[in-house]
N, C-alpha and C positions, 0 to 999 in steps of 0.2 A: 477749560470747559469739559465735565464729561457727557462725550457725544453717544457713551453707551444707555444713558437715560432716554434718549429719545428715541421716538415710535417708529419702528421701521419693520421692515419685511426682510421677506428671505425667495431666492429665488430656487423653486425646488423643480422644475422643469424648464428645461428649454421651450421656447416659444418658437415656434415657423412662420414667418411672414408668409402673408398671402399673396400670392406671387400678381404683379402690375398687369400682365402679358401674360395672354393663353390663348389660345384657340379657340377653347370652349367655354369662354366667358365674352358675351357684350353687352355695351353698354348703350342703350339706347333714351332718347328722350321725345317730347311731342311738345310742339312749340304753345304756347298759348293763342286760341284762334276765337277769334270775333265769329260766330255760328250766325247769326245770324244777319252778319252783314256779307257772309262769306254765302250764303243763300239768297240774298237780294240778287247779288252780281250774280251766280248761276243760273238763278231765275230768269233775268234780263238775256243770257247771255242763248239761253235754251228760249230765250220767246223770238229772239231773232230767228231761231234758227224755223221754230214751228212756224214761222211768218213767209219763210222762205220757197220758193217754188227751187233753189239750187240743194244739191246734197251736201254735205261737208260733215265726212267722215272725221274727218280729224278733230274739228272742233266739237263735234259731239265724243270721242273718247275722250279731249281734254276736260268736256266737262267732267263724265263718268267718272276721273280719276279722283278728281276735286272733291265731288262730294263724297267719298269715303274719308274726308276730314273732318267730317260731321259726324259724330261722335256722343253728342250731348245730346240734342233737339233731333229726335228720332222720325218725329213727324213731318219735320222740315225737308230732311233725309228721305222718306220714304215718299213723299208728294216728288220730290225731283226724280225719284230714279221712278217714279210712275210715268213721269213724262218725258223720258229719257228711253222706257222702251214703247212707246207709243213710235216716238221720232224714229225707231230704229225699226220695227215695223214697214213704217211708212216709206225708207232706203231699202228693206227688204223686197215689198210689194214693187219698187219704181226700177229693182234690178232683173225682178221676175217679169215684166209684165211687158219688157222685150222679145220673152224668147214664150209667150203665148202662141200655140199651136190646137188646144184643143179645147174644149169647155171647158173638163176636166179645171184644166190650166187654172183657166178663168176665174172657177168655182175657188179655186185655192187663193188666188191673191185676194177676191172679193169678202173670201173670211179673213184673211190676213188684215186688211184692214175695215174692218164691220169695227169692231171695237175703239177703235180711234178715233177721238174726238175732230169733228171737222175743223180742217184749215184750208188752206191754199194749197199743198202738195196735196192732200187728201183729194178734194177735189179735181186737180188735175188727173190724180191719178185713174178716180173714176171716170173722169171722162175719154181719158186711153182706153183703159177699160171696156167702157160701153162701146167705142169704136172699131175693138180687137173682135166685140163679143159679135155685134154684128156681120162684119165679114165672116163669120163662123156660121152665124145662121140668118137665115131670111126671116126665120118667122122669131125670130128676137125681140120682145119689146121690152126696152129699158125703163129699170123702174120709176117712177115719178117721184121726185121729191115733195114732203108736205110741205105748207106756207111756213112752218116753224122751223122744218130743216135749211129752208131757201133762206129766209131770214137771219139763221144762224150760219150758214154760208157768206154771205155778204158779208154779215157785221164782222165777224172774224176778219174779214180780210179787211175791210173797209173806217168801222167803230174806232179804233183804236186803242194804245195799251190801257185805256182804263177798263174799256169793256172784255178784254183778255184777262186783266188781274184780278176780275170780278172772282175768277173760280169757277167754276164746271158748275155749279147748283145756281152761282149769282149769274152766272151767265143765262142757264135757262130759265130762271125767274124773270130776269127784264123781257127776253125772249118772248114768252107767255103771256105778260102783263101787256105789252103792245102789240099784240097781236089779240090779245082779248077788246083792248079799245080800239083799235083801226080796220083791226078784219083786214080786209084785200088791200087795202091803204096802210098798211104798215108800211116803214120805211127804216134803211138804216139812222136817218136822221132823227128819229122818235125814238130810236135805240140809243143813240149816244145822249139827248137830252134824259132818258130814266134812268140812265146809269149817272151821270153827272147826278140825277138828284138823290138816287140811291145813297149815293159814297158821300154826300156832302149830308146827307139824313144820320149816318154812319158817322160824321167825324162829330155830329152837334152831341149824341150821347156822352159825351166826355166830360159834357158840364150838367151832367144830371144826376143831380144828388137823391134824386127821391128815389127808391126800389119799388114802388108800386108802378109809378112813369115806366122806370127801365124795362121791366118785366115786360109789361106790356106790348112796349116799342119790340124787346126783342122777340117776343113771339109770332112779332107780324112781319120780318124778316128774312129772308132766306138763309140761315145758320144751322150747316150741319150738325155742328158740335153739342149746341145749346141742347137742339131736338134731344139728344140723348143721352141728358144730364139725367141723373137719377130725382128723381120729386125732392127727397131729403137734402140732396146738394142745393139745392138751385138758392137757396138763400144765403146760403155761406159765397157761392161764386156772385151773386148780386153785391154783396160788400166788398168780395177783393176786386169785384170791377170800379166801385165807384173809389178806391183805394188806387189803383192799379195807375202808372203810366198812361197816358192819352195812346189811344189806337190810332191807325191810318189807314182805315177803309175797311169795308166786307174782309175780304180775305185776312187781313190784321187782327180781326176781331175776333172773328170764329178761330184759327191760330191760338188768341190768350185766353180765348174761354177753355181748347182742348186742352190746354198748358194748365190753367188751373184746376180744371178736373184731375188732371194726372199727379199731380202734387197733391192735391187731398186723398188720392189713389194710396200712393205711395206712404202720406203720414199716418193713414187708418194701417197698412201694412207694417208698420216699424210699430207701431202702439201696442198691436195683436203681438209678435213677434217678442217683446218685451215682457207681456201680460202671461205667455207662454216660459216662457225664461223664468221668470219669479217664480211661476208655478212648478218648475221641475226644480228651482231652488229650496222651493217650500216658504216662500217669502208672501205667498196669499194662497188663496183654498177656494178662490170662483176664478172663471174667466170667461168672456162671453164667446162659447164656442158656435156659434152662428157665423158671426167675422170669421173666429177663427178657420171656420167650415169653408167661408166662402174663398178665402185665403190659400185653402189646398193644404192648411198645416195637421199636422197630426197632432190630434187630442186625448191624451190618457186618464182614466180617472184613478185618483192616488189611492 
């Protein structure tokens, strides 16, 4: 056989291996991670703790560490490290409000935690608080809580995790709603029966195929997300809701509504971005620079 008829090459440079082993090369990976069951557990793990009248320093930085594994689900992310420095605050204010000697003092941890959602350490703290502020001065009068804050004092501690996972908005909606009917007779007990019907009002949506019904229902709910659907969305998110996986309560819901606003977000963003591309190809001669405007891309005319 002649093997000078076949195809071959020629070797006209030496080739260098890339060396296995350096200093200045590594190799790193990121394991595949379930977000949002790895946010349930944080969640759970961080309502123990807001529930807690004890500090525990360490299991709030094991949280903090954790959720930096979230990655994808931005909002998931930023809801926990929101209440992760509430928590942290509130060990702030319960280390300061030992070494209380002047108003001054006072005034600082009282703004330290003004912004943090009441709980149970909150509360206690303010009632250290009021008792430092007084030994300070005689003529002291501490402030009065309204019916709604007493109310949302109790339940917090009292309601249980349903009326916690409601969310900061669901929570002062039932808040307000029974205290609108009871007045002075409000009770944590008419707090846990409107939240029970809230979330079980929340979970019957799932079997509702009509978008005029949905629409409806969802306007007359407490959903931050929804409120600030733009007008032109709101009927595209009406179908991927009745499309979508079944929810599990208020705070689940408002979650897949902001989820899917942020995905239509994203696909007018790639569409624009594309419509621009062709255009600097010369592959079309319009684009609609309105998006584009609103996008922050730059638009040239050819």
């Amino acid at each position: 056989m002649d093997f000078s008829t076949l195809p071959s090459s020629v070797a006209t440079k030496e080739i260098t291996e890339f060396p296995t082993e350096d200093d200045k090369y590594y190799v790193t990976y990121t394991a595949k991670i379930d977000e949002q069951k790895l946010y349930n557990e944080l969640s759970n793990r961080l309502g123990t703790l807001e529930l807690s009248l004890n500090i525990n320093i360490k299991e709030l930085n094991d949280i903090e560490i954790l959720v930096n594994d979230i990655h994808i689900s931005i909002d998931l992310k930023d809801e926990l490290l929101f209440r992760i420095n509430w928590v942290n605050k509130l060990y702030l204010a319960k280390e300061k409000i030992a070494f209380i000697d002047s108003m001054d003092k006072a005034k600082e941890v009282n703004r330290l935690i003004t912004p943090v959602q009441i709980c149970p350490l909150k509360t206690s703290i303010m009632k250290e608080l009021d008792t430092f502020v007084k030994s300070l001065s005689d003529e002291y009068t501490a402030p009065e809580m309204s019916p709604e804050q007493n109310l949302m004092a109790k339940s917090i501690e009292e309601a249980g995790n349903e009326f916690i996972n409601l969310g900061k908005t669901g929570r002062e909606y039932v808040v307000a709603e029974v205290i609108d009917k009871y007045h002075n007779g409000a009770t944590v007990e008419a707090v846990k029966e409107k939240t029970t019907a809230l979330e079980d009002s929340i979970k019957e949506l799932t079997d509702r195929k009509d978008k005029k019904v949905l629409l409806e229902t969802l306007k007359k709910i407490p959903l931050v997300n929804f409120a600030t659907i733009p007008t032109e969305r709101i009927d595209i998110i009406l179908d991927q809701l009745i499309q979508s996986e079944p929810w599990n309560g208020l705070a689940s819901l408002d979650r897949l509504i902001k989820q899917l606003d942020r995905n239509i977000t994203h696909q007018e963003r790639v569409k624009a971005e594309q419509k621009i591309k062709s255009l600097r190809d010369g592959k079309m001669d319009t684009i609609d620079y309105e998006l584009a405007r609103n996008l922050s891309v730059e638009c040239k005319t050819l």
